[in-house]
N, C-alpha and C positions, 0 to 999 in steps of 0.2 A: 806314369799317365796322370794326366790332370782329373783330381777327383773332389768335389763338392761337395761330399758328405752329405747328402741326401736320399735319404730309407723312407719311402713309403708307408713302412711295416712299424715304425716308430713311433708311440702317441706322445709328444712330445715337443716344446717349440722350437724349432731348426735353430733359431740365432740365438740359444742358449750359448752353445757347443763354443771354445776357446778358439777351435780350428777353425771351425766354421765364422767365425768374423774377422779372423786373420787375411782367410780367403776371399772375403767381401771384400776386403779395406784395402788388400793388396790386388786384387782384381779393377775397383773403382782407380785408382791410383794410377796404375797403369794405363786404363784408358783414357784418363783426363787428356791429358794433352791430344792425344789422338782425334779423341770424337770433337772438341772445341777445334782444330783444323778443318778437320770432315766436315760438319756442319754447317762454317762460314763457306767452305766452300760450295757446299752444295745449296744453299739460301743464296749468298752473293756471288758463286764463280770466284771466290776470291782467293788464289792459290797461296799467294806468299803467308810466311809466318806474323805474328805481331812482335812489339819489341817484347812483350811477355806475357807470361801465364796470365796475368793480372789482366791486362787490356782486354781483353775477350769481355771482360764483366760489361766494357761497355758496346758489344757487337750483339748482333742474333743470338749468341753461343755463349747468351748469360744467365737462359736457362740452366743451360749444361752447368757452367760452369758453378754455379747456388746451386743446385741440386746435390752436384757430385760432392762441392768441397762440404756441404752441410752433411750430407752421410757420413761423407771421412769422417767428420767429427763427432757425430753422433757414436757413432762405432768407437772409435778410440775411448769416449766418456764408459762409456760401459764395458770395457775390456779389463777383464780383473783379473789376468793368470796371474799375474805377482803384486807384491806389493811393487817395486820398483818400478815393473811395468804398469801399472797403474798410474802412479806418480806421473812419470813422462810423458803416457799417453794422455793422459788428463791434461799435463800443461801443450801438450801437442794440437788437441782436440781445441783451448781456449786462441790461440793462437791462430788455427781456423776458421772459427768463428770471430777473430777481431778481426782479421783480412776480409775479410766480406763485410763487416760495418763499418771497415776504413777504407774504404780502396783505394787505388793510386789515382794519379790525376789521369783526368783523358788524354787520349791522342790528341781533337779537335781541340782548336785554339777557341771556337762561339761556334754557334749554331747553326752560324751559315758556312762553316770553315766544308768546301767539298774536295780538299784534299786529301780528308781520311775521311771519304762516304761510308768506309765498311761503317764504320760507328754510328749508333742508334741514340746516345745517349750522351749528353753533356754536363757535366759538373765545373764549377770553377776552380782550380789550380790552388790546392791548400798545402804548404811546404809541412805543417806539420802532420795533417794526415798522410798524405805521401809516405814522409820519414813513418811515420807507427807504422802505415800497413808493410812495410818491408821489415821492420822489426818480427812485426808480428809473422811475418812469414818465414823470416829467418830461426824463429821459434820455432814455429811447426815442423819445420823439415830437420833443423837442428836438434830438438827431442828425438825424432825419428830415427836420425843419425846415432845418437846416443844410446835410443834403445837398440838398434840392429848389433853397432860394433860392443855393447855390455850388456843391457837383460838379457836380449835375447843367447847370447854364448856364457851367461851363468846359469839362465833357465836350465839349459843344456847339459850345464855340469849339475846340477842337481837334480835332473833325469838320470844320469850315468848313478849317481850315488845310491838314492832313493828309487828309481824305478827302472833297473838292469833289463828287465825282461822284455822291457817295451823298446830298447832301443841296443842299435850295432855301434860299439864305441866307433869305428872306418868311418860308421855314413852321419854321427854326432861331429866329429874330426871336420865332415867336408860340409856342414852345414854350418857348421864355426866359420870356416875359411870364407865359405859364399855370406854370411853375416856380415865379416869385416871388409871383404871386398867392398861390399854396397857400403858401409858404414862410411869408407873412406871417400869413394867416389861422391857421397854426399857432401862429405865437410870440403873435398877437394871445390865441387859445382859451386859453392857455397861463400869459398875464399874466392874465386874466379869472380863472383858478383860483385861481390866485396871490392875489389882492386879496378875492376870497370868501373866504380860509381866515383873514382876516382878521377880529377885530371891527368894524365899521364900519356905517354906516347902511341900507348897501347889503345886509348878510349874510341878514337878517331875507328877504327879495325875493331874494337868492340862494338859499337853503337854501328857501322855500316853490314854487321853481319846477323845482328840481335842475336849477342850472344847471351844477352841476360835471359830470354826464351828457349835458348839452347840448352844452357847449364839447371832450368830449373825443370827443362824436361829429363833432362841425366839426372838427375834428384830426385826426382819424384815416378822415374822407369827404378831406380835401383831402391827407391822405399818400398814402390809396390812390390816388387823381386822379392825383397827379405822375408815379406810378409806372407807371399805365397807360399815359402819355404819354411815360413815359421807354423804355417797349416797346414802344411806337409802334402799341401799338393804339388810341388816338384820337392829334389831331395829329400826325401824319407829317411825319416831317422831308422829305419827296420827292416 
């Protein structure tokens, strides 16, 4: 059962807890994509996807999107279970925050462009800010990555060592397996982008399905996953 670690009975401040910001971060994560769809469409009627995560910054749904991805990072900055996790989440967190002070270029070609009306917002077409905010995004999900498929399944062996009591080796074993599944499905979503930014045969069938908005909702559905499980509100170590 999905549980929040929230006690009444506790004087104490809730987003202390390790679990407890796991389950923020993996919670926010998860919904990002979602509510940035919902959103545009309930403001503009506007059913279809964008070509990605990123373009929403310049729609209705650029609250959402500054809000949620400033949490992610906020959260990540202050998440201290390990040292290693610290490390990654820290460069995960800066990477966050570049992607939002670089964004990618707009849809709209000017301001009168009303081929893409969802858009609210126009900036001029900078090839190098472009290039950084996908660096920088390739950061953040790729630390992410990093931490799912290693802190987090060494944290785990060092629960087994040092703390036997809190935890069932069987349900350590399948929270390992669910770590590296998402860890892979990231770097997988991740190569996928990679190779559409390419010219190749395939771009034509990338770029008409926006698959660059598909693979970075699978990346950022199986970051939030890990994280939920890393706060043990699904898969329990016990």
């Amino acid at each position: 059962m999905f549980d929040i670690d929230f006690d009444v009975t506790k004087d104490d401040i809730w987003l202390q807890s390790a679990k407890t910001l796991s389950r923020i971060i993996g919670v926010l994560g998860m919904l990002l994509p979602i509510l940035l769809w919902l959103f545009l469409w309930i403001v503009n009627g506007y059913t279809k996807v964008l070509p990605s995560i990123s373009h929403y910054y310049f729609t209705r749904s650029n609250v959402i999107f500054i809000i949620v991805v400033s949490l992610i990072a906020i959260f990540l900055l202050v998440y201290k279970k390990s040292k290693g996790g610290f490390l990654l989440s820290t460069l995960a967190a800066i990477g966050a925050i570049l992607l939002l002070l670089f964004p990618t270029n707009a849809l709209i070609k000017d301001c009168c462009d009303i081929c893409n009306s969802v858009s609210i917002a126009f900036i001029e077409n900078n090839c190098f800010r472009n290039t950084f905010h996908y660096i920088s995004a390739a950061v953040f999900l790729g630390s992410l990555a990093l931490m799912s498929l290693f802190v987090f399944t060494n944290d785990n062996k060092e629960k087994l060592i040092h703390e036997p009591q809190s935890c069932t080796p069987s349900k350590v074993k399948q929270q390992n397996i669910v770590y590296r599944i998402c860890g892979i499905i990231m770097i997988l979503a991740l190569l996928i982008i990679v190779i559409g930014s390419f010219n190749t045969p395939f771009k034509p069938i990338y770029n008409a399905n926006n698959l660059t908005f598909w693979m970075e909702t699978i990346a950022v559905e199986a970051f939030g996953f890990s994280w939920l499980v890393k706060g043990e509100a699904v898969f329990k170590s016990k």
